[in-house]
Backbone as a printed PyTorch tensor [residue, N CA C, xyz], in Angstrom:
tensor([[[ 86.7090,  80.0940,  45.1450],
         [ 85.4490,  79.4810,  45.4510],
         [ 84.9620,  80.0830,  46.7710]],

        [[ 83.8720,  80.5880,  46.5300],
         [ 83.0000,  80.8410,  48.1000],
         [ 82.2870,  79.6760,  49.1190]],

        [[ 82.2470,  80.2920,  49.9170],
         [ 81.6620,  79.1580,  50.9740],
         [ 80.5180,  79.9400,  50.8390]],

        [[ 79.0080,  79.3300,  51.1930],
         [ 78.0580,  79.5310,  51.0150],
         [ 77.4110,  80.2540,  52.4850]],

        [[ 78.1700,  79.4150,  53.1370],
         [ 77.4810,  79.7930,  54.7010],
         [ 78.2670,  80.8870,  55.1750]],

        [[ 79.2790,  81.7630,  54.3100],
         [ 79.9460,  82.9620,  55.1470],
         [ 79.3400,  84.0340,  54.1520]],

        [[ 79.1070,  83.8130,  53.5640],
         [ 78.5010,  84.6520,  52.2770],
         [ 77.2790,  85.6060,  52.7190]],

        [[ 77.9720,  87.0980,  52.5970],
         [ 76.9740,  87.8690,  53.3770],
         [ 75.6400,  88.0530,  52.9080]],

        [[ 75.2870,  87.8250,  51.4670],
         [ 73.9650,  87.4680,  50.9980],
         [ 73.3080,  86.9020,  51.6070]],

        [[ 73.9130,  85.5280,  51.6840],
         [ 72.6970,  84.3620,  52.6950],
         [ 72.3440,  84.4150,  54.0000]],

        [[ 73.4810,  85.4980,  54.6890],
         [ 73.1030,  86.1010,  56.0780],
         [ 72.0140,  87.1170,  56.6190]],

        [[ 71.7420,  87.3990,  55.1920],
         [ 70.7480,  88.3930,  54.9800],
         [ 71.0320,  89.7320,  54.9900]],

        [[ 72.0920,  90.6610,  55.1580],
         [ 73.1180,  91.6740,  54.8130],
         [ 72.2240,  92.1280,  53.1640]],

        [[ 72.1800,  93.3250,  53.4900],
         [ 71.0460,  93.9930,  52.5770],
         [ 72.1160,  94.4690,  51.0750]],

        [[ 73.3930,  95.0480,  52.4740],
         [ 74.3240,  95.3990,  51.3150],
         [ 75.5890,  94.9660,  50.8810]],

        [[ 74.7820,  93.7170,  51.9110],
         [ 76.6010,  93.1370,  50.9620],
         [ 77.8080,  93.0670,  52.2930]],

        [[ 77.6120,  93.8130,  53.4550],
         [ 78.7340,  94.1170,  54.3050],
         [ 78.3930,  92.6470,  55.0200]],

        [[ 79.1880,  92.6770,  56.0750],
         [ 79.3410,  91.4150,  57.1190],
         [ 78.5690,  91.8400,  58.3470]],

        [[ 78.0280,  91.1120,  58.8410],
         [ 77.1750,  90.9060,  60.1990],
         [ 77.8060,  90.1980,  61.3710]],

        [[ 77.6130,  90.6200,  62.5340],
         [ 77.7710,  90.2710,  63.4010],
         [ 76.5280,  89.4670,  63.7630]],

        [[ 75.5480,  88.4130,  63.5700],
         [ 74.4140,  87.9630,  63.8960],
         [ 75.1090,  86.3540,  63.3930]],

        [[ 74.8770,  85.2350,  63.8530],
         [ 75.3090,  83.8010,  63.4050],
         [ 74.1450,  83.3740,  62.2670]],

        [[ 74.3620,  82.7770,  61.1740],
         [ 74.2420,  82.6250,  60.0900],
         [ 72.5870,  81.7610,  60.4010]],

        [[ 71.9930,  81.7950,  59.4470],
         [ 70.3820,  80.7260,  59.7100],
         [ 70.1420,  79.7830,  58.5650]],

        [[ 69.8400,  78.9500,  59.2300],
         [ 69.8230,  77.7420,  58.0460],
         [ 68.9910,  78.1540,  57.4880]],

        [[ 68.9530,  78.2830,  56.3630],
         [ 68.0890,  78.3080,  54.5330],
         [ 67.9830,  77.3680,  54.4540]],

        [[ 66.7230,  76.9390,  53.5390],
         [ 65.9110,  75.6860,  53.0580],
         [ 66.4960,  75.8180,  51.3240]],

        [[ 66.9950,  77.2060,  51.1420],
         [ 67.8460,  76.9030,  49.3960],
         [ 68.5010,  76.2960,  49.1820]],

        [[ 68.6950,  75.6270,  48.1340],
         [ 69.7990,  75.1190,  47.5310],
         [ 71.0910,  76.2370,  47.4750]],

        [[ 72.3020,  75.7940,  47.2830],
         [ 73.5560,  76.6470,  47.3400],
         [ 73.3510,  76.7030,  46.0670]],

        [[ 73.5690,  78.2220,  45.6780],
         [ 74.3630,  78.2330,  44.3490],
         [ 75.5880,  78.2380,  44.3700]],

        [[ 75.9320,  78.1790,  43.0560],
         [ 77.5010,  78.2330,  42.5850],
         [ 78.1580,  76.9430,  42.2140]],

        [[ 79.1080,  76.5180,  42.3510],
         [ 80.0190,  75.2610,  41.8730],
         [ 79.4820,  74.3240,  42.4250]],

        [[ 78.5100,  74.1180,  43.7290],
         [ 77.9720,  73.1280,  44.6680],
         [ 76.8360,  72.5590,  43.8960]],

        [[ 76.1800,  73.4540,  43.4230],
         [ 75.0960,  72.8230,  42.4300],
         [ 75.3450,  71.5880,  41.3730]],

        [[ 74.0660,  70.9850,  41.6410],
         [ 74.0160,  69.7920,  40.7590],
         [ 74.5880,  70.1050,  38.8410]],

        [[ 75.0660,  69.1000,  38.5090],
         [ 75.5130,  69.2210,  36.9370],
         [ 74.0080,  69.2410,  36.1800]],

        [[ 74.1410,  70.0810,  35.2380],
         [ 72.6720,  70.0640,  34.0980],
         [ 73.2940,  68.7240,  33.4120]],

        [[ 72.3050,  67.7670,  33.0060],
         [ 72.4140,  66.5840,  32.1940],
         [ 71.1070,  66.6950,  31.1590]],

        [[ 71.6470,  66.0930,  30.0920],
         [ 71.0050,  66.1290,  29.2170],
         [ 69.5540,  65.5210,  29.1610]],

        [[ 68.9890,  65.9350,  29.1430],
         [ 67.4760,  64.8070,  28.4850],
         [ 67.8260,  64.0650,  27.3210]],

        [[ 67.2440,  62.7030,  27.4350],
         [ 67.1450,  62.2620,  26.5820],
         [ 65.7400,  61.7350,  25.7210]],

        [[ 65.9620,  61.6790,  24.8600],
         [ 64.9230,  61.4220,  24.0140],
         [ 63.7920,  60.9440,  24.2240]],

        [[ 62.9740,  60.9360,  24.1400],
         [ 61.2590,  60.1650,  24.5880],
         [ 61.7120,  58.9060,  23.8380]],

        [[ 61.2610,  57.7670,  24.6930],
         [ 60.8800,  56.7570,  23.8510],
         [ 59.7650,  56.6300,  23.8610]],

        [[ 59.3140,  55.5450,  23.1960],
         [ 57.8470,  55.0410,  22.8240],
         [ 57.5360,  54.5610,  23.9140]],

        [[ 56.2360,  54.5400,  24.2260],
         [ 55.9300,  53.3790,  25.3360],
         [ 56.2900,  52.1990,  25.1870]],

        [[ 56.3370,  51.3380,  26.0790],
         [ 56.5310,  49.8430,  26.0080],
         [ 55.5450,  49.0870,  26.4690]],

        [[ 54.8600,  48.3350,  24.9860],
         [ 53.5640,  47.7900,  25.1040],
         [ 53.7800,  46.2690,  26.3670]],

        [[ 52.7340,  45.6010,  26.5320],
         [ 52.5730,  44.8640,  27.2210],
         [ 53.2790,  43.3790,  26.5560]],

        [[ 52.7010,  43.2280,  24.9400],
         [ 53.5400,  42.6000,  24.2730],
         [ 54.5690,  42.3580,  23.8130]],

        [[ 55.5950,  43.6650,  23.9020],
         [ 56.9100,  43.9660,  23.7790],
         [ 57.4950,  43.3910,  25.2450]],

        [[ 57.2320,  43.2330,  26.1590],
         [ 57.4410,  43.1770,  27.5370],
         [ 58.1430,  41.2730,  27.6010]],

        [[ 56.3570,  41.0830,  26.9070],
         [ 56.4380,  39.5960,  27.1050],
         [ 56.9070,  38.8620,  25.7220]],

        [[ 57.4290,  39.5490,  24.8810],
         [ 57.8960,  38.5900,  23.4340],
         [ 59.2220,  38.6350,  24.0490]],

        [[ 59.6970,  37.0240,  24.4560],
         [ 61.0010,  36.7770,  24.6220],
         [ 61.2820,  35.9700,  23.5000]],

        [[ 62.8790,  35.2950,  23.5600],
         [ 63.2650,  34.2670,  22.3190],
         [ 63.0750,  33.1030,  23.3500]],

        [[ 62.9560,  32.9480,  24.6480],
         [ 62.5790,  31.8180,  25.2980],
         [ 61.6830,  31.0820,  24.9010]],

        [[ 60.1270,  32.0740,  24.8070],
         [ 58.9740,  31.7730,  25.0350],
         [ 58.4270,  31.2790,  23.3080]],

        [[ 59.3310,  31.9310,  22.2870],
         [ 59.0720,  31.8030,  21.2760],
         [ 59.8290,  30.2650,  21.0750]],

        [[ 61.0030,  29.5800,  20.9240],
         [ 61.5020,  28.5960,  21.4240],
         [ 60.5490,  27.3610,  22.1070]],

        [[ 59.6760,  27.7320,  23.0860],
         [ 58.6690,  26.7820,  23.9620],
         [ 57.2810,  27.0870,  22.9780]],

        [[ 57.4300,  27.8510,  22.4020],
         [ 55.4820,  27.9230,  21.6750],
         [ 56.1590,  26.8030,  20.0050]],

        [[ 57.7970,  26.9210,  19.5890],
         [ 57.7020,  25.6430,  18.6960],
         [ 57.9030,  24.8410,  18.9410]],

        [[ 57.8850,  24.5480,  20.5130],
         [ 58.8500,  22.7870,  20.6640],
         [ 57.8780,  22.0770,  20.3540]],

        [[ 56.4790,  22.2230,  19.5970],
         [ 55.7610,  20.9600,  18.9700],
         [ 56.7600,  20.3720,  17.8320]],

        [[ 57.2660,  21.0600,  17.1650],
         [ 58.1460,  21.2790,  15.8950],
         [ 58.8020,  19.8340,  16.3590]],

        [[ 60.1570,  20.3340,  17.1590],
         [ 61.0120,  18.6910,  17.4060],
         [ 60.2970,  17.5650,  18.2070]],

        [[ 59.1330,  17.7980,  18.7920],
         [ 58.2090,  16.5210,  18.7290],
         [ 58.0230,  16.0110,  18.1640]],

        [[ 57.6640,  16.7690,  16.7660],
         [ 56.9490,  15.6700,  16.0540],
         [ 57.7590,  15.1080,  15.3260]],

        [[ 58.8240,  16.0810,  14.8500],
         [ 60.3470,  15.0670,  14.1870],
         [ 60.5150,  13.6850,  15.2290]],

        [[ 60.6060,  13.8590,  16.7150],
         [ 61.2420,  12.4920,  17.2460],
         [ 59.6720,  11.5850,  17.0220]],

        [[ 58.8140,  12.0900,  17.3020],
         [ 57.5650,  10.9980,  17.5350],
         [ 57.4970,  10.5490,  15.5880]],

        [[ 57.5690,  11.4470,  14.7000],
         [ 57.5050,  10.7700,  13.6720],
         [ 58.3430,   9.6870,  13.5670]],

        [[ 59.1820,   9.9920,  13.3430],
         [ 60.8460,   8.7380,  13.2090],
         [ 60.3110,   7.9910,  14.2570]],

        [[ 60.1080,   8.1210,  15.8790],
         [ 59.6600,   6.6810,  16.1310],
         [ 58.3310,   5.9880,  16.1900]],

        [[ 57.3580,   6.8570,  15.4990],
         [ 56.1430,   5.6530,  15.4930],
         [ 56.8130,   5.0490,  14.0290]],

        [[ 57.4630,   5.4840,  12.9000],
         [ 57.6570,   4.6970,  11.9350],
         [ 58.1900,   3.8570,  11.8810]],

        [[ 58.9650,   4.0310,  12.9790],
         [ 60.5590,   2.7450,  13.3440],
         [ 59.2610,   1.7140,  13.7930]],

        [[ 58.5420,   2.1600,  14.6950],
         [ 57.6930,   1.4880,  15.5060],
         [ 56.8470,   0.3290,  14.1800]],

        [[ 56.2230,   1.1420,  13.8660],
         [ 55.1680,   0.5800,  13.1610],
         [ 56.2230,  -0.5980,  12.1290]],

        [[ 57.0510,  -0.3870,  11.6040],
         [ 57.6600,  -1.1100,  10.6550],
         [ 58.0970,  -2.4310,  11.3650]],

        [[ 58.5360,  -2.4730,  12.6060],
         [ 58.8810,  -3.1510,  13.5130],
         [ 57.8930,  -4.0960,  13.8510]],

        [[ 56.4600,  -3.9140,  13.7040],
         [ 55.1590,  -4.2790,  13.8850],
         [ 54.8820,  -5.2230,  12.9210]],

        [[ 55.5820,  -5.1260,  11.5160],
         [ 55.2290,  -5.7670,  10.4340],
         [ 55.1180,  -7.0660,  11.0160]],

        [[ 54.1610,  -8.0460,   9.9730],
         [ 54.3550,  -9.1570,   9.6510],
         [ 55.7010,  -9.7310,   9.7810]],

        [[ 56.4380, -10.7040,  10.8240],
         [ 57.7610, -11.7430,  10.6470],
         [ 58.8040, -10.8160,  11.1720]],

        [[ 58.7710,  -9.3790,  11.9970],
         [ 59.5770,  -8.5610,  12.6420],
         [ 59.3780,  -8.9290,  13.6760]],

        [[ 60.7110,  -9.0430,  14.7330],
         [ 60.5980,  -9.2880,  16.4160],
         [ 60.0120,  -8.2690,  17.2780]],

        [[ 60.1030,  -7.2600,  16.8460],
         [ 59.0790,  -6.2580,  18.0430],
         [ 59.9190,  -5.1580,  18.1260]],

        [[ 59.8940,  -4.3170,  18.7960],
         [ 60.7410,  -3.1450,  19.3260],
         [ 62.2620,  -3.5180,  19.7040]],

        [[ 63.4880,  -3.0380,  19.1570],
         [ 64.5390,  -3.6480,  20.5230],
         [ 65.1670,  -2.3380,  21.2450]],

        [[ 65.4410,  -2.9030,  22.0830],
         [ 66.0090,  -2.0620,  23.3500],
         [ 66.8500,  -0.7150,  22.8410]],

        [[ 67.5250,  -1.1140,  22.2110],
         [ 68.2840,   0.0720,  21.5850],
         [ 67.4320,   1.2860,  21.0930]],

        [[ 66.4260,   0.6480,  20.3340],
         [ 65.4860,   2.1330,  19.5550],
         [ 64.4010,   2.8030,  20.9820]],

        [[ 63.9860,   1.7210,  21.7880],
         [ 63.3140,   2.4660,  23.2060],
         [ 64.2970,   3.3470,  24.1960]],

        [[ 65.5440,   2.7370,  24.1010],
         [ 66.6060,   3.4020,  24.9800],
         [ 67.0150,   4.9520,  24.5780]],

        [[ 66.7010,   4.9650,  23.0440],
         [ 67.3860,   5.8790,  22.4310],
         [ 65.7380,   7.0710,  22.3250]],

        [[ 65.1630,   6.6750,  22.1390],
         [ 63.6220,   7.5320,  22.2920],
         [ 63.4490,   8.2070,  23.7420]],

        [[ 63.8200,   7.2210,  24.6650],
         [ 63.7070,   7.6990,  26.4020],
         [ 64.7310,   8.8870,  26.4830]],

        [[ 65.7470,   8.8090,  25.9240],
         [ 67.3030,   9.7640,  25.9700],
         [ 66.5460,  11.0870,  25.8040]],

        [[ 65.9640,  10.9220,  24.5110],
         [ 65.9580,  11.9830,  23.5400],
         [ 64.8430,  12.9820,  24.0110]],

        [[ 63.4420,  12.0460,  24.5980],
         [ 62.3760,  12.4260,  25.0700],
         [ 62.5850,  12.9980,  26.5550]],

        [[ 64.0850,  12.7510,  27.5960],
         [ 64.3530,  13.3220,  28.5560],
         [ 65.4530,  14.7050,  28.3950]],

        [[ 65.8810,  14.8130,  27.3250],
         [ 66.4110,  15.8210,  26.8780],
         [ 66.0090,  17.0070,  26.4990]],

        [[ 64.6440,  16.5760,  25.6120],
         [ 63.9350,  17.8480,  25.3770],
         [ 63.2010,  18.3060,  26.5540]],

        [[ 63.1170,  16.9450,  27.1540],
         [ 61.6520,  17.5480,  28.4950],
         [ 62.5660,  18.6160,  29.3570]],

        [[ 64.0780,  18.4940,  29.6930],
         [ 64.5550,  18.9520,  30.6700],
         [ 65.2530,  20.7140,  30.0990]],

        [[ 65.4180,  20.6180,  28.1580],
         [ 65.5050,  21.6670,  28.0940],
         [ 64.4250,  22.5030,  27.9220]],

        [[ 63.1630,  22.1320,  27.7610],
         [ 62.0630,  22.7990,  27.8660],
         [ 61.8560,  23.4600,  29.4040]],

        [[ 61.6680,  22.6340,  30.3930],
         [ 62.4730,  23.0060,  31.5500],
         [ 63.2840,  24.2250,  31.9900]],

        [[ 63.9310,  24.4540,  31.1720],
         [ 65.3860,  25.3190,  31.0800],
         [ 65.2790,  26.6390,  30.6400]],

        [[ 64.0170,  26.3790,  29.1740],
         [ 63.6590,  27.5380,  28.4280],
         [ 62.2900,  28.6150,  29.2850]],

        [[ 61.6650,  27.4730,  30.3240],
         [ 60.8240,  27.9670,  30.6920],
         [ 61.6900,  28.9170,  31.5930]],

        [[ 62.6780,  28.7420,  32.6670],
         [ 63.2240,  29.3930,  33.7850],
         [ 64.2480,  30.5090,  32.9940]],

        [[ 64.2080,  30.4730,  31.8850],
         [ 65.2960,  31.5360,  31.4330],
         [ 64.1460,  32.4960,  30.9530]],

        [[ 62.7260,  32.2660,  30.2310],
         [ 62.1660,  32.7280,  29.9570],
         [ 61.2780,  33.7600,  31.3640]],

        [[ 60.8760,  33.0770,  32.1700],
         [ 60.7730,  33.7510,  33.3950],
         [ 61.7530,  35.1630,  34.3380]],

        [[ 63.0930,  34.4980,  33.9490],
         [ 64.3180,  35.3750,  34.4440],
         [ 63.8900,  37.0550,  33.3710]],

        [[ 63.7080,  36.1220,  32.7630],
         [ 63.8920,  37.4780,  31.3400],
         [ 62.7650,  38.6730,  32.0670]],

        [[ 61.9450,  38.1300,  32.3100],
         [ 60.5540,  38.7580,  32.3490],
         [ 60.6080,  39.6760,  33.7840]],

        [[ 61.1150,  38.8120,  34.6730],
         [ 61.6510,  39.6560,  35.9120],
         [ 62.7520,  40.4860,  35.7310]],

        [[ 63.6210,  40.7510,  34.3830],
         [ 64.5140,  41.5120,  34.4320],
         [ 63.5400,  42.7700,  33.8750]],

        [[ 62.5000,  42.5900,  33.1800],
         [ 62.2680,  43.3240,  32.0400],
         [ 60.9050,  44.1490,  33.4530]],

        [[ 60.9040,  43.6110,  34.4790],
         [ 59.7440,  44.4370,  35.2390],
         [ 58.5550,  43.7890,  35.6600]],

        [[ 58.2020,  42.9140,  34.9680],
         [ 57.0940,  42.2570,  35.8050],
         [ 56.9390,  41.3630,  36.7410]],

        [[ 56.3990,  41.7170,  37.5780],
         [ 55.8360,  41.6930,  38.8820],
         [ 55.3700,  40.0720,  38.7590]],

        [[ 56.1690,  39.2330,  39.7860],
         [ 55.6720,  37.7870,  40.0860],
         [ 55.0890,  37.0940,  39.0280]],

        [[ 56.0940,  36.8580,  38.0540],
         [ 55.7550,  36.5780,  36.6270],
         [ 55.5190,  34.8270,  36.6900]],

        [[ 54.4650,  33.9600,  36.2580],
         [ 54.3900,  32.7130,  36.4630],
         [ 55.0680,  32.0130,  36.9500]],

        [[ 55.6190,  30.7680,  37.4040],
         [ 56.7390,  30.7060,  37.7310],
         [ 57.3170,  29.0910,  37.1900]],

        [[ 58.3010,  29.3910,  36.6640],
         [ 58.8890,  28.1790,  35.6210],
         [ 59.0160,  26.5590,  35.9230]],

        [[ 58.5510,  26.5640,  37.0960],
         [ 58.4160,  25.0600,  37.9650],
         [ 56.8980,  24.2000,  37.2840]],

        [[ 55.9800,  25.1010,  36.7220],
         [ 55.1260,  24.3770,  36.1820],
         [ 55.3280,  23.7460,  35.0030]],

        [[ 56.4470,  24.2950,  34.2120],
         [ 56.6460,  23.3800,  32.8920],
         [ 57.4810,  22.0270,  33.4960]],

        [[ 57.6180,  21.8670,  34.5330],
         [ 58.0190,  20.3430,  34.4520],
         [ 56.6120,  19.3260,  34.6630]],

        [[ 55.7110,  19.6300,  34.9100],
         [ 54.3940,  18.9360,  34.8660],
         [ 54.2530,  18.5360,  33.2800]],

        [[ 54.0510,  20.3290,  32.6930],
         [ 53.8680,  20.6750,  30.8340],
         [ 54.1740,  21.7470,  30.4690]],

        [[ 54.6410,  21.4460,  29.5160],
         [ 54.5890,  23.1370,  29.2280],
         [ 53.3090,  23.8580,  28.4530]],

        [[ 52.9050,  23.3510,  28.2420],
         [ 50.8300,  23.8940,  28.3060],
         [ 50.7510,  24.6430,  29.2420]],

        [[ 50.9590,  23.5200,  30.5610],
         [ 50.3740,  24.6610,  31.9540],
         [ 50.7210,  25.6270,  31.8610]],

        [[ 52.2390,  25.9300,  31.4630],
         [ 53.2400,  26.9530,  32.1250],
         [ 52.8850,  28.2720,  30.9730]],

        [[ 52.3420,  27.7770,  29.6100],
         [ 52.0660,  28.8580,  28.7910],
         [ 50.7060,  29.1660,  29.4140]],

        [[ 49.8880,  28.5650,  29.7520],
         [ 48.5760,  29.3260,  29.9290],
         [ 48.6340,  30.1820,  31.2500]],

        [[ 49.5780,  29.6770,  32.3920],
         [ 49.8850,  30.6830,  33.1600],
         [ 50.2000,  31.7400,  32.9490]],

        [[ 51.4180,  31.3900,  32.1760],
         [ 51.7340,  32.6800,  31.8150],
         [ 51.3780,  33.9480,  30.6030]],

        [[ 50.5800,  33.2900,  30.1030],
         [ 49.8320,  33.9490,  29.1450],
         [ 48.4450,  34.8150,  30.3850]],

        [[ 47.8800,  34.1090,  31.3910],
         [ 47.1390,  34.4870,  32.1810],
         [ 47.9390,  36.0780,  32.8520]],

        [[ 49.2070,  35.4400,  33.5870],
         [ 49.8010,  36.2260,  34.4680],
         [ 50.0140,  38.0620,  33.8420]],

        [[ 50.6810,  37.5420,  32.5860],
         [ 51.0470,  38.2030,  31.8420],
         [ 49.8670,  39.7190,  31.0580]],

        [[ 48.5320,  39.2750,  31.2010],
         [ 47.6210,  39.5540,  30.8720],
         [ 46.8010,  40.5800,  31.5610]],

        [[ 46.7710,  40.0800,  32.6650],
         [ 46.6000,  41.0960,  34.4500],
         [ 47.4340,  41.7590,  34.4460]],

        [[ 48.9630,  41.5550,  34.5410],
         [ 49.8850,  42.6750,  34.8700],
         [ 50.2690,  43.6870,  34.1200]],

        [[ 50.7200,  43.7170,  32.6620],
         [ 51.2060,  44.2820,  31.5390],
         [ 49.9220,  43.8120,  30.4400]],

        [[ 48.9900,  43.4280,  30.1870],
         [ 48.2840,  43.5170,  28.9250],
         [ 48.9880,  42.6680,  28.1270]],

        [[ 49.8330,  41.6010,  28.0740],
         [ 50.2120,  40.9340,  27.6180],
         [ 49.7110,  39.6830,  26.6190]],

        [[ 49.9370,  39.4880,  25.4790],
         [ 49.5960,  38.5730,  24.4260],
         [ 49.1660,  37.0570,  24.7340]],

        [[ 48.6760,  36.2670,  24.0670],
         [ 48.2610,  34.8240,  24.6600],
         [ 48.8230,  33.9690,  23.3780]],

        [[ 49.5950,  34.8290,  22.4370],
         [ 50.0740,  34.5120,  21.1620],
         [ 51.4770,  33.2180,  21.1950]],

        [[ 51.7940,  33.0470,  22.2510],
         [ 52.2870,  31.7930,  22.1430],
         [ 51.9760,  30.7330,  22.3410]],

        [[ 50.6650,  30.8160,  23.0510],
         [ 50.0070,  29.7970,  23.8050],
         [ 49.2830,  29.0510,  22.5860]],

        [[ 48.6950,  30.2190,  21.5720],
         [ 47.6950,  29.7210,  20.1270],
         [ 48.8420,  29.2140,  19.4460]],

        [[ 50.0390,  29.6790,  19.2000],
         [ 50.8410,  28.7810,  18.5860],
         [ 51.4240,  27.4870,  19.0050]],

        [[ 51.2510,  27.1750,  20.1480],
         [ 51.9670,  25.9470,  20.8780],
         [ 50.6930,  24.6940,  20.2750]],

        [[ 49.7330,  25.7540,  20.8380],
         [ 48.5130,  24.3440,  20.4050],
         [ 48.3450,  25.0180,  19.0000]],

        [[ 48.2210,  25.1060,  17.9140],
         [ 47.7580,  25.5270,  17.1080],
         [ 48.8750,  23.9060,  16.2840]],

        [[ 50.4530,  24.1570,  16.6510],
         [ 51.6030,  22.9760,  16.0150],
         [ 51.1040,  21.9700,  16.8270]],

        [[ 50.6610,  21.7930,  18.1730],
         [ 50.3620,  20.7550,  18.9690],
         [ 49.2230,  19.6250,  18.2180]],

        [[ 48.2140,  20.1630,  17.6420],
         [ 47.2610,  19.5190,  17.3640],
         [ 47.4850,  19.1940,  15.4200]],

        [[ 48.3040,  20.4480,  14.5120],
         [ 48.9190,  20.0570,  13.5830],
         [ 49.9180,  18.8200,  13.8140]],

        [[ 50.6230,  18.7110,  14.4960],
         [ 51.5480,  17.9630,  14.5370],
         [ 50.9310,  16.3990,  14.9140]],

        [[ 49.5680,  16.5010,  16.1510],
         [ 49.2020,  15.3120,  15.9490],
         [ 48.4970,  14.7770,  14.9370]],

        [[ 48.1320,  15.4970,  14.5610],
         [ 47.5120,  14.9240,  12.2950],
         [ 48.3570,  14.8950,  11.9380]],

        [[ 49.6380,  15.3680,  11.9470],
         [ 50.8840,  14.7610,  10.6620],
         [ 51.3660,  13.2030,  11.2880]],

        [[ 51.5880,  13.6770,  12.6100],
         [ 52.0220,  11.8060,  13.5370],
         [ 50.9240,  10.7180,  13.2680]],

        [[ 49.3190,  11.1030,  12.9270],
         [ 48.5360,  10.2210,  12.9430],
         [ 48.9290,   9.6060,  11.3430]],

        [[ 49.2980,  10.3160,  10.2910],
         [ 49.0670,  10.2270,   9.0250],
         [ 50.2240,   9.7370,   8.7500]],

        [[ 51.6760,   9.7700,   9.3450],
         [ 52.6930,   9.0840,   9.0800],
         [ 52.3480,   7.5080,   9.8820]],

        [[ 51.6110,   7.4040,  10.6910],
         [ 51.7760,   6.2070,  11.3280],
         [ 50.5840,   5.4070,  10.1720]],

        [[ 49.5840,   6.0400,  10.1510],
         [ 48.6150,   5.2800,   8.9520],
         [ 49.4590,   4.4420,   7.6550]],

        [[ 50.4480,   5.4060,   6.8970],
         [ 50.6880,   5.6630,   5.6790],
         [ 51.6410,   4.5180,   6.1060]],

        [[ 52.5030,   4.7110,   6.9000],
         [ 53.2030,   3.0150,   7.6070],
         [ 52.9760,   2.0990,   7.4490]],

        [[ 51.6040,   1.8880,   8.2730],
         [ 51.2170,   1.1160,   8.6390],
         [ 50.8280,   0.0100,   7.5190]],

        [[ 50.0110,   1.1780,   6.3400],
         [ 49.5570,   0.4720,   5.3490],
         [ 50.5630,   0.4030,   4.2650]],

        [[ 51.7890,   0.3730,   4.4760],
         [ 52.9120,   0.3320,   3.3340],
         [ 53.7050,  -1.1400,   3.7970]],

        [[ 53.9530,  -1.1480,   5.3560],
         [ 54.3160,  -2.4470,   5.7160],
         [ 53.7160,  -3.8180,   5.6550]],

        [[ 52.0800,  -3.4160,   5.7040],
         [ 50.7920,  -4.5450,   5.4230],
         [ 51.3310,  -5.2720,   4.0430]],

        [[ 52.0630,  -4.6370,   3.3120],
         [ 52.2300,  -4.8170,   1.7660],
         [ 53.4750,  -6.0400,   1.5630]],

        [[ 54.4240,  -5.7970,   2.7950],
         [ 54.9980,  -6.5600,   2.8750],
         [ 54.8590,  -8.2150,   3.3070]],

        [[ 55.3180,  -9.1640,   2.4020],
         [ 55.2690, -10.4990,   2.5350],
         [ 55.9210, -11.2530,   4.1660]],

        [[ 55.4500, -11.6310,   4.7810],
         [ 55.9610, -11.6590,   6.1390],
         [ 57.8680, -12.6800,   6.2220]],

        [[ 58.2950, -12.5770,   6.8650],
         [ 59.8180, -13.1180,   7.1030],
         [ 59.6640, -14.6550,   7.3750]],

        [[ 59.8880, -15.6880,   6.5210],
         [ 60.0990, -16.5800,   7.3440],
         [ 61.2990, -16.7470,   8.2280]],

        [[ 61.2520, -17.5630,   9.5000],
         [ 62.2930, -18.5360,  10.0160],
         [ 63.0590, -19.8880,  10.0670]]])
């Protein structure tokens, strides 16, 4: 192996012999074994759209949580309403206790989905991406933020936001129509004496 800096080439030696003159720093790169390794290129990818950026499984997760809403709100306006009948005592503690559980469970993993969904988004590159503290207000807010945020920075979709309300407002016509259909099935019933 040569050393680069004794090397009568780089001393400037026309023919090769050795000089008596002290060596001058060059702005070249060294050749020989010192040089960087050739690495391969790799392949072009595609660009990466704005929507690819922002389709997480978080965000998809928070655009259906109308879905298990309306499962718990169905089951309890029906419990509810039946409870309502003619010669029934009212609500008891057990079915409100058990609705509060259930209704603080989802609120807190919605919560959860929002801040993992955020993490994602800062792994993936974008820049001060909404920030997941607004879904404890709603998670409405936190989609339209981030459907906003998302939009300015990367060109990003608003496609979860139309699906959140799109089940949001389906779901309150199916809750209105199970509580009707209740309502008027229990009317039918002969009241309890005591």
């Amino acid at each position: 192996m040569t050393d680069p800096q004794r090397d009568d080439r780089l001393l400037g030696g026309a023919t090769g012999a050795s000089s008596s003159r002290p060596a001058a720093p060059t702005s070249a790169p060294p050749a020989g074994p010192t040089a960087a390794p050739v690495t391969k290129q790799a392949e072009p990818r595609p660009p990466v759209t704005g929507q690819q950026i922002g389709a997480t499984p978080y965000v998809a997760a928070l655009a259906l949580s109308p879905i298990v809403t309306l499962v718990v709100a169905a089951v309890e306006i029906r419990r509810s309403v039946e409870l309502l009948a003619p010669g029934s005592t009212g609500v008891q503690q057990g079915d409100y206790t058990l609705a509060m559980v259930i209704s603080l469970v989802v609120g807190v993993g919605l919560v959860v989905l929002s801040w993992l969904d955020r993490r994602t988004l800062r792994a993936r590159g974008v820049e001060r991406p909404f920030h997941w503290a607004w879904s404890i207000l709603s998670v409405l807010i936190y989609l339209i933020g981030r459907s906003v945020v998302l939009r300015r920075r990367v060109g990003g979709s608003a496609a979860p936001l139309w699906l959140f309300l799109g089940l949001s407002v389906l779901g309150g016509a199916i809750a209105i129509i199970i509580g009707i259909s209740s309502g008027v099935a229990t009317m039918d019933r002969p009241p309890v004496s005591f």
